[in-house]
C-alpha positions as CSV (number, residue, x, y, z in Angstrom):
1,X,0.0,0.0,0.0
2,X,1.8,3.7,-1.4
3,X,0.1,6.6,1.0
4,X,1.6,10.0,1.4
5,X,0.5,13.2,0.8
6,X,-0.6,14.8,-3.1
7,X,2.5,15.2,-5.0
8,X,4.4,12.9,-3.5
9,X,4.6,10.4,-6.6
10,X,2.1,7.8,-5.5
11,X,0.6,7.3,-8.8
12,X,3.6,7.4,-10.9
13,X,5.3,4.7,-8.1
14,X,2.7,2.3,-8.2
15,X,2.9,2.3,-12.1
16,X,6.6,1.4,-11.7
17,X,6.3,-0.9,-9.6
18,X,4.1,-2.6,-11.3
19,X,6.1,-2.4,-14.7
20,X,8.7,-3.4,-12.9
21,X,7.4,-6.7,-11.5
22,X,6.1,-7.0,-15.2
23,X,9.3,-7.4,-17.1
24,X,10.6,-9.8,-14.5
25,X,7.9,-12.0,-15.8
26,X,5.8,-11.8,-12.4
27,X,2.0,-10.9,-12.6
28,X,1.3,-7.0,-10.6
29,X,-1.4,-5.1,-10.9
30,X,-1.8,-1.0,-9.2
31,X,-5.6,-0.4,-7.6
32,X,-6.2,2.9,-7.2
33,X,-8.6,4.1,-4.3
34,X,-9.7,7.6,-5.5
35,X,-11.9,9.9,-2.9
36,X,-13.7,11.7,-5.9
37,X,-12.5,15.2,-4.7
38,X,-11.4,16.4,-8.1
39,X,-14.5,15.3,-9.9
40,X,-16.1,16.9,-7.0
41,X,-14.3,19.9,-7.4
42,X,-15.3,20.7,-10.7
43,X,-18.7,20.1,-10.6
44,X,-18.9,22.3,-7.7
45,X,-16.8,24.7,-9.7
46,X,-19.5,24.6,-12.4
47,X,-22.5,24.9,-10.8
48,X,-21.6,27.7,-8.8
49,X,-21.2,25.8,-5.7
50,X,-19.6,26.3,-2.5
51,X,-20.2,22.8,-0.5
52,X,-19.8,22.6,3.1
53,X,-16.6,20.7,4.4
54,X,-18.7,18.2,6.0
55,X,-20.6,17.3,3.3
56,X,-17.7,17.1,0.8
57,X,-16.1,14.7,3.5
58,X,-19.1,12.8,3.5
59,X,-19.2,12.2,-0.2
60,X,-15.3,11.6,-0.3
61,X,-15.7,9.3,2.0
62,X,-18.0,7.1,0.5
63,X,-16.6,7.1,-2.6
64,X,-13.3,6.1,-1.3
65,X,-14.9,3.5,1.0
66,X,-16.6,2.0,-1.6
67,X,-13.0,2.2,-3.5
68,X,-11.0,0.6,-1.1
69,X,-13.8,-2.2,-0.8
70,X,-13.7,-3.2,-4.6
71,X,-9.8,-3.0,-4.7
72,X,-10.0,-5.7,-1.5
73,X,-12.2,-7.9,-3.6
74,X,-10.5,-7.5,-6.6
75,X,-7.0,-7.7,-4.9
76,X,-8.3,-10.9,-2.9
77,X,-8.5,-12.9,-6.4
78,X,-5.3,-11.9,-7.4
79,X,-2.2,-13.7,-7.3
80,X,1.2,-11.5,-7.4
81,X,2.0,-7.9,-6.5
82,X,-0.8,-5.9,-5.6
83,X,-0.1,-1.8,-5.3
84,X,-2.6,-0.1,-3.5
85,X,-3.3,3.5,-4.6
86,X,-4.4,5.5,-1.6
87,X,-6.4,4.0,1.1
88,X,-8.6,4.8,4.1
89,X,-6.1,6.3,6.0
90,X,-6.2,9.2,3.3
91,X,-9.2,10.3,4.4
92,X,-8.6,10.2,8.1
93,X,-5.9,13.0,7.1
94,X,-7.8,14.8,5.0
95,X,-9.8,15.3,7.7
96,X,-7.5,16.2,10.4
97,X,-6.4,18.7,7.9
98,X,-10.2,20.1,7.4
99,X,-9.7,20.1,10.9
100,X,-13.0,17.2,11.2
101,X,-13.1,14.4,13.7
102,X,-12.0,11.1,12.4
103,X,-15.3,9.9,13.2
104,X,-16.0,6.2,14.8
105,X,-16.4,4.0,11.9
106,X,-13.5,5.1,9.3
107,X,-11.2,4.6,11.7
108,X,-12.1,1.7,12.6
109,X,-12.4,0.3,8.9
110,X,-8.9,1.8,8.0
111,X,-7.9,-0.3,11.5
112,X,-9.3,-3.6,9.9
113,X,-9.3,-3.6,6.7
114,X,-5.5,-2.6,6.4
115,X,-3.7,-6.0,6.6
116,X,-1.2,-5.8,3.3
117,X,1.9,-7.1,3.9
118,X,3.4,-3.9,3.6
119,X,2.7,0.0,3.6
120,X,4.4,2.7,2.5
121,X,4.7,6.6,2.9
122,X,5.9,8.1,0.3
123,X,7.6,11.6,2.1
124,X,8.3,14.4,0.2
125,X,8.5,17.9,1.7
126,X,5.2,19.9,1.0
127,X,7.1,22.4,-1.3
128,X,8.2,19.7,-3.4
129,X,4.9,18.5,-3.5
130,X,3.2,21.5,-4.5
131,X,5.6,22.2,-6.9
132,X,4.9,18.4,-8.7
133,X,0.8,19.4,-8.0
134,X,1.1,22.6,-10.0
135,X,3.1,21.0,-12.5
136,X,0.7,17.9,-13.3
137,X,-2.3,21.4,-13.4
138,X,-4.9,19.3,-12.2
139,X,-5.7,20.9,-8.8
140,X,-3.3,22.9,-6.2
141,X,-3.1,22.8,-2.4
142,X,-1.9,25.0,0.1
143,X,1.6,24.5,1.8
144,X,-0.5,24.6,5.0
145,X,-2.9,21.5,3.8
146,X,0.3,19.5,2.3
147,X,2.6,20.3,5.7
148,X,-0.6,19.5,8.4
149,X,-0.8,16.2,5.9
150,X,2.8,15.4,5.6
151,X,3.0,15.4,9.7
152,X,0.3,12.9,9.8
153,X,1.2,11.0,7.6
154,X,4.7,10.6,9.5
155,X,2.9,10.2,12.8
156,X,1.1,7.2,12.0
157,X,3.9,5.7,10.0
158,X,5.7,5.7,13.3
159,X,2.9,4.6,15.3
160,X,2.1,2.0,13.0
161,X,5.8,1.1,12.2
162,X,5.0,1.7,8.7
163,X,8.0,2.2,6.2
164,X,8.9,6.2,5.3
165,X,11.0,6.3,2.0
166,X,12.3,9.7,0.7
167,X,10.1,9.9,-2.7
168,X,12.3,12.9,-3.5
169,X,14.5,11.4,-5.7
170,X,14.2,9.8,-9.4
171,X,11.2,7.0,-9.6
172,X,14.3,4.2,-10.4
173,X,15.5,4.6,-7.3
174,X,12.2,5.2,-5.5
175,X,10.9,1.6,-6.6
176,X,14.5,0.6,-5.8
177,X,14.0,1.7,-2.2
178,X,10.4,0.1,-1.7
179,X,11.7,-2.8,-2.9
180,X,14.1,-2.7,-0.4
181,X,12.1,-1.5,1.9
182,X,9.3,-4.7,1.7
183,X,11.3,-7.7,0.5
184,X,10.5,-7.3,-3.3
């Protein structure tokens, strides 16, 4: 599992990864567990909208829920490397940056229902990050949001004993590093 905040290459690692186990002849595949927040974004953007925190939680939440659920099925009848995109534990620090309560139940779902054999923060500092965001001109984030993430992110990797990997340098040597990192 790849978490870490936007920018930090989450996307573009999983892809490599799974390229990489590719050519070495084993079967990969990258699930991606997507809150909806762009889509959301530009709907809202387009209608004139302003939607409340909580309910743009709400809908990210469920959305990504539902995500993470079909990527468990899906990765459960797989056999080989399995990247997970994002997870539950996204939203938990979305929301501690939207400065919401974790709630009861997505907690506890990200609690249970992450069992991989390994998970990874990718770490980045948030300039570096917003600099990739603006690049890629899909969406843009405050230093503020991208630091308040970054720390949680790092905070539960510690609690959890979760591997941190500098994604700072060149995606070679990023999936060198993971690989490393979980026994590849």
């Amino acid at each position: 599992m790849l978490l870490g905040i936007d920018g930090a290459g989450k996307t573009t690692t999983a892809d490599a990864l799974v390229a990489a186990e590719r050519e070495s002849g084993r079967p990969a595949i990258a699930l991606r567990n997507r809150s909806g927040r762009r889509w959301l974004a530009r709907v809202s953007a387009r209608c004139g909208l302003e939607l409340p925190v909580r309910w743009a939680d709400r809908f990210e939440t469920v959305v990504r829920t539902a995500n993470v659920l079909v990527s468990r099925v899906r990765a459960g009848r797989r056999a080989g490397l399995v990247v997970l995109d994002r997870h539950l534990v996204c939203q938990l620090v979305l929301r501690r940056g939207r400065d919401l309560p974790p709630g009861r139940v997505l907690p506890w779902l990200a609690d249970r229902w992450i069992r991989p054999d390994s998970v990874v923060v990718l770490d980045v500092p948030a300039q570096v990050a917003q600099q990739r965001i603006l690049r890629r001109g899909e969406d843009d984030e405050t230093l503020d949001h991208l630091r308040t993430a970054r720390n949680a992110y790092l905070e539960l990797a510690q609690a959890k004993g979760w591997s941190v990997v500098d994604a700072t340098v060149t995606t070679e040597v990023l999936v060198a590093r993971i690989a490393e990192a979980v026994d590849l």
